[in-house]
C-alpha positions in Angstrom: 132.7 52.6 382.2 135.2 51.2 379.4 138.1 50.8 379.3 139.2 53.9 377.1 136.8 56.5 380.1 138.8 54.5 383.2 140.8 56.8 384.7 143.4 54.8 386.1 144.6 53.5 382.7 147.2 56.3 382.5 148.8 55.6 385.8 148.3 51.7 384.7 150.2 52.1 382.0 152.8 54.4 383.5 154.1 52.1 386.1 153.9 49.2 383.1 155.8 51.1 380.5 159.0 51.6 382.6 159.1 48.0 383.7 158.8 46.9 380.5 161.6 49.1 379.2 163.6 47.6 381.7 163.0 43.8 380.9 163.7 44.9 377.3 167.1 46.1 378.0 167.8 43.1 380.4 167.3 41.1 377.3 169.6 43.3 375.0 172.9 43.1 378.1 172.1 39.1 377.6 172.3 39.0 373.8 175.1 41.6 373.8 177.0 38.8 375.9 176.2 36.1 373.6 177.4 38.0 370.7 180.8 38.6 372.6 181.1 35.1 373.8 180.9 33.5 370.5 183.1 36.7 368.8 185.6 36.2 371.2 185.4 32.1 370.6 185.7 32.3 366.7 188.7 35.3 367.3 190.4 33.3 369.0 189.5 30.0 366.4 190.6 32.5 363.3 194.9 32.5 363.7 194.3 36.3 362.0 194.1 38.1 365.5 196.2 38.1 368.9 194.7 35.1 371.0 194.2 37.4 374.4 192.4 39.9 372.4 189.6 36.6 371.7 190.1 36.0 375.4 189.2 39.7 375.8 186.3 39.3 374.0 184.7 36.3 375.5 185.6 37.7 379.2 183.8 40.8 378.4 180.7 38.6 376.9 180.7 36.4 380.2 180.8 39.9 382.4 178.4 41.9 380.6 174.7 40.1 381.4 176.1 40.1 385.1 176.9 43.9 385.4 174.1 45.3 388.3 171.4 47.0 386.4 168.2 46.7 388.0 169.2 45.1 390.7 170.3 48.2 392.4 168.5 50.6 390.8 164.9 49.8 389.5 163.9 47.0 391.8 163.3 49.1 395.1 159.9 50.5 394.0 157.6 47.5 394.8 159.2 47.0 398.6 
């Protein structure tokens, strides 16, 4: 048997695929929140905008990776 005639490989790849997904989009909240840390840091560098609005900015970048994603929602499968 190979592996393209095992008939497990779709339920294999099933429960991989959404796991996957997930760690993808765990990586996108983290980059998100660098990209607001360092917009709100050169904001509030710049003298053109308000400084609370760069304060805004950088709060939301050090709030964002921590927001509960999968640890309330996906991570109850494998217990």
């Amino acid at each position: 048997m190979t592996a393209a005639t095992d008939p497990r490989l779709p339920v294999t790849v099933a429960l991989v695929l959404p796991d996957l997904h997930a760690h993808g989009y765990d990586l996108g909240r983290v980059l998100s929140g660098a990209n607001s840390l360092i917009m709100g840091a050169l904001v509030w560098r710049s003298g053109l905008f308000a400084k609370p609005f760069g304060a805004g900015l950088g709060t939301a970048g050090g709030i964002a990776p921590e927001t509960p994603g999968r640890k309330l929602e996906g991570q109850t499968r494998g217990q």
